[in-house]
C-alpha positions in Angstrom: 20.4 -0.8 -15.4 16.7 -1.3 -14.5 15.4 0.4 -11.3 13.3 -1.2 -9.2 10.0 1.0 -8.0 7.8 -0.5 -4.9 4.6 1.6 -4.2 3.4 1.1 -0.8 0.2 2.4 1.2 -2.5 1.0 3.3 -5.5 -1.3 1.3 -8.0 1.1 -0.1 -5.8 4.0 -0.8 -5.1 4.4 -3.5 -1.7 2.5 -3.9 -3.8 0.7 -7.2 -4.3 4.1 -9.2 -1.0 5.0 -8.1 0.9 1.9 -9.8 -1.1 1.5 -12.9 -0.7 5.8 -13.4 3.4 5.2 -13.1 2.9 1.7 -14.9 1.2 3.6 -17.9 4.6 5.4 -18.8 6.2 3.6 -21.6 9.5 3.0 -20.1 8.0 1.2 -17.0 7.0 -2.6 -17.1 4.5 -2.9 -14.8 3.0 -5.2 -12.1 0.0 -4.6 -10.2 -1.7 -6.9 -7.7 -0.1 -10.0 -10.1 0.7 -13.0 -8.9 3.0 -14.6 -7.4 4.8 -11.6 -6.3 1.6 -10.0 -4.6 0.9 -13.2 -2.5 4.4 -13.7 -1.6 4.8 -9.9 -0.6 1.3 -10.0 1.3 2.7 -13.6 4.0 5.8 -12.1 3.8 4.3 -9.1 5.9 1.4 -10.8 7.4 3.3 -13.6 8.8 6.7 -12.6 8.8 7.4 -15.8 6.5 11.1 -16.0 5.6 10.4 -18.2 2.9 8.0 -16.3 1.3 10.4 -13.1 1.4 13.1 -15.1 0.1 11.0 -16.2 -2.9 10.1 -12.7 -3.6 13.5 -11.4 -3.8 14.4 -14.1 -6.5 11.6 -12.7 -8.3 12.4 -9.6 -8.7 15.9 -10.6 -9.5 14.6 -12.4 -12.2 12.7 -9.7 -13.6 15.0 -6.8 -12.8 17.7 -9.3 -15.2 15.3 -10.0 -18.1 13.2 -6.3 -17.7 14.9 -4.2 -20.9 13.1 -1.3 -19.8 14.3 1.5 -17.5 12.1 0.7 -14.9 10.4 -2.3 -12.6 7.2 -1.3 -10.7 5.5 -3.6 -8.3 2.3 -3.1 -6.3 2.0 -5.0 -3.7 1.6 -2.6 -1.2 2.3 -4.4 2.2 5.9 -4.0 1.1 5.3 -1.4 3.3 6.3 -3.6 6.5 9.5 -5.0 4.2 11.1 -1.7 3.4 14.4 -2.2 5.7 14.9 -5.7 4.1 14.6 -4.7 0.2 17.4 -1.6 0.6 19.7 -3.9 2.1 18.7 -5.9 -1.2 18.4 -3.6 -3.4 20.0 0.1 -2.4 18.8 1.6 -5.7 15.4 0.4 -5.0 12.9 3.9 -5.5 9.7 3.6 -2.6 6.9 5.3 -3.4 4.0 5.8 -0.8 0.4 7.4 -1.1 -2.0 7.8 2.3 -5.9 8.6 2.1 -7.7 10.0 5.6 -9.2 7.8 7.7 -12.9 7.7 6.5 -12.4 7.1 3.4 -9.8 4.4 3.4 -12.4 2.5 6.0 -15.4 3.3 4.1 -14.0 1.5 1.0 -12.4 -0.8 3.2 -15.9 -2.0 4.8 -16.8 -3.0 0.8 -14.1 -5.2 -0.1 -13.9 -8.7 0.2 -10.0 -8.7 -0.8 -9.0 -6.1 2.5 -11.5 -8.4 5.0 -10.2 -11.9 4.2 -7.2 -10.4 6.2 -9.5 -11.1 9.2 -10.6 -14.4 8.6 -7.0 -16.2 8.4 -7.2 -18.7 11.1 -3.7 -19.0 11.3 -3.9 -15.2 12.2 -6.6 -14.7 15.1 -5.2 -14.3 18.4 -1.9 -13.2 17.5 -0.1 -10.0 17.2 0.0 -8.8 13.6 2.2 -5.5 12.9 1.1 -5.3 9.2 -2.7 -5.3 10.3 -1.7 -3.0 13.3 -3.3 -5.6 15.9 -2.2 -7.1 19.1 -3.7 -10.0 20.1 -6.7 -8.7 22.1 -7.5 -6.7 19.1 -9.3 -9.7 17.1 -12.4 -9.1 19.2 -13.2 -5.7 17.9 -15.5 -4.8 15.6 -14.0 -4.6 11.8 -14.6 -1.2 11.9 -12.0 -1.0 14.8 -9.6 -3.7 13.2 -9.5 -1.0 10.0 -8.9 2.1 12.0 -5.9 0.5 13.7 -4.8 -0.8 10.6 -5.1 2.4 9.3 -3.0 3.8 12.3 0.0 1.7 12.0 0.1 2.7 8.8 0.0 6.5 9.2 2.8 5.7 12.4 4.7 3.9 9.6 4.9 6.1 7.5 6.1 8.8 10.4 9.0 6.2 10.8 9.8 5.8 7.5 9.6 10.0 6.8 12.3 9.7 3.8 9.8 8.2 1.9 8.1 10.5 -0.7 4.5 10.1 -0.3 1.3 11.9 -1.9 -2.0 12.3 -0.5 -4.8 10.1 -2.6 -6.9 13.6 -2.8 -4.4 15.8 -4.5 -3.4 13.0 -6.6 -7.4 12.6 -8.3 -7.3 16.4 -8.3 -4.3 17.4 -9.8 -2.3 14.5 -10.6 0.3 16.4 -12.6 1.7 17.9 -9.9 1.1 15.5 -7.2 3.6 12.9 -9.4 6.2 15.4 -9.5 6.6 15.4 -5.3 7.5 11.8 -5.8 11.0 12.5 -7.0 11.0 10.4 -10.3 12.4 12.6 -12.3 11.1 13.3 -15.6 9.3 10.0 -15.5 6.2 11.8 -14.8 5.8 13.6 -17.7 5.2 10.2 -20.0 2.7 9.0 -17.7 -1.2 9.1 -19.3 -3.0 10.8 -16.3 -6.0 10.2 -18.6 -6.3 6.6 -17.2 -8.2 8.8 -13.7 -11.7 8.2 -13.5 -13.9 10.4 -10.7 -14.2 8.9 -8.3 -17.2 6.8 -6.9 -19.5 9.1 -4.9 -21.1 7.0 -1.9 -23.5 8.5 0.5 -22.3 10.2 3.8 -22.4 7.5 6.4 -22.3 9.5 9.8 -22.6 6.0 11.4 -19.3 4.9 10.3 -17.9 8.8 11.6 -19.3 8.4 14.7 -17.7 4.8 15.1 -14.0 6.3 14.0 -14.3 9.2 16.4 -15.2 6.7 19.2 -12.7 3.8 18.6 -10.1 6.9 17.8 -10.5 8.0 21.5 -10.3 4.6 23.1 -7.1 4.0 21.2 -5.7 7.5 22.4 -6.8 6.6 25.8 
């Protein structure tokens, strides 16, 4: 029977290198970002959209029935805020989680188009939003702000959710080896081609962008 593998993280890190690494395995079929199942996952969290959750699950019981490989990995990482409804769905479902620190998550954030449309969903503004880690006075704040709280209800997520196995995005570039191996897949990792990581992109310090974490960090402690 094919298992089903969801990895899940915050936008920006590292949940991409993550999938296509595990995806690179032979006995995996792989989906990363593809459509429809990474819309369906994204409105499902966003809005809480019951159709849209419904339509997932009969996608992956469509291709967990035709898959003939051992394994079924999806990235669509906002099935982060969806994790209670999938075991009740599937119980043999595997979760997989990577985190990244703050700054760097943001910083990469702050460049992509994809992670910022999040803010410009009409339908959206003004209203409490778990998956974006924003209440309804939040819209206001800088996107700077809007990232570091997104940021924090993941981290306080993933605090919730502790049984998950996660790896940190660093030791994973560093040593990927041995980071896949605290991820409890068995001897999946060792058909995996850890070849496919690239250094990554070196940007200039931006002690602007520190200085705007620490201070939003304090106001949201306060």
């Amino acid at each position: 029977m094919t298992q089903l593998i969801l990895v899940v993280g915050n936008g920006r890190s590292g949940t991409n290198l993550l999938g296509k690494l595990i995806a690179s395995h032979p006995g995996v079929e792989g989906y990363i970002e593809e459509e429809p199942i990474f819309g369906l996952v994204t409105k499902a969290a966003l809005y809480n959209d019951g159709d849209a959750l419904y339509a997932a699950r009969e996608w992956y019981e469509s291709k967990l029935k035709a898959c003939t490989k051992p394994y079924l990995l999806d990235k669509s990482h906002m099935n982060l805020w969806l994790v209670e409804r999938w075991l009740r769905v599937f119980p043999n479902v595997k979760i997989i989680g990577i985190r990244r620190d703050a700054y760097n998550t943001i910083l990469s954030a702050r460049e992509h188009m994809g992670v910022q449309s999040h803010y410009l969903r009409l339908d959206l503004v003004g209203k409490d939003c778990r998956a974006l880690g924003l209440k309804a006075k939040d819209w206001s704040r800088s996107l700077t702000a809007k990232l570091l709280l997104r940021w924090q209800a993941h981290e306080d997520e993933f605090r919730r959710l502790s049984w998950i196995p996660t790896i940190e995005y660093r030791n994973l570039v560093r040593d990927p080896g041995n980071a896949l191996e605290k991820l409890g897949l068995g001897n999946l990792p060792k058909g995996i081609d850890c070849s496919i990581i690239k250094p990554p992109t070196k940007r200039p310090f931006d002690k602007a962008l520190i200085d705007e974490i620490i201070f939003y960090a304090s106001q949201h402690e306060d």
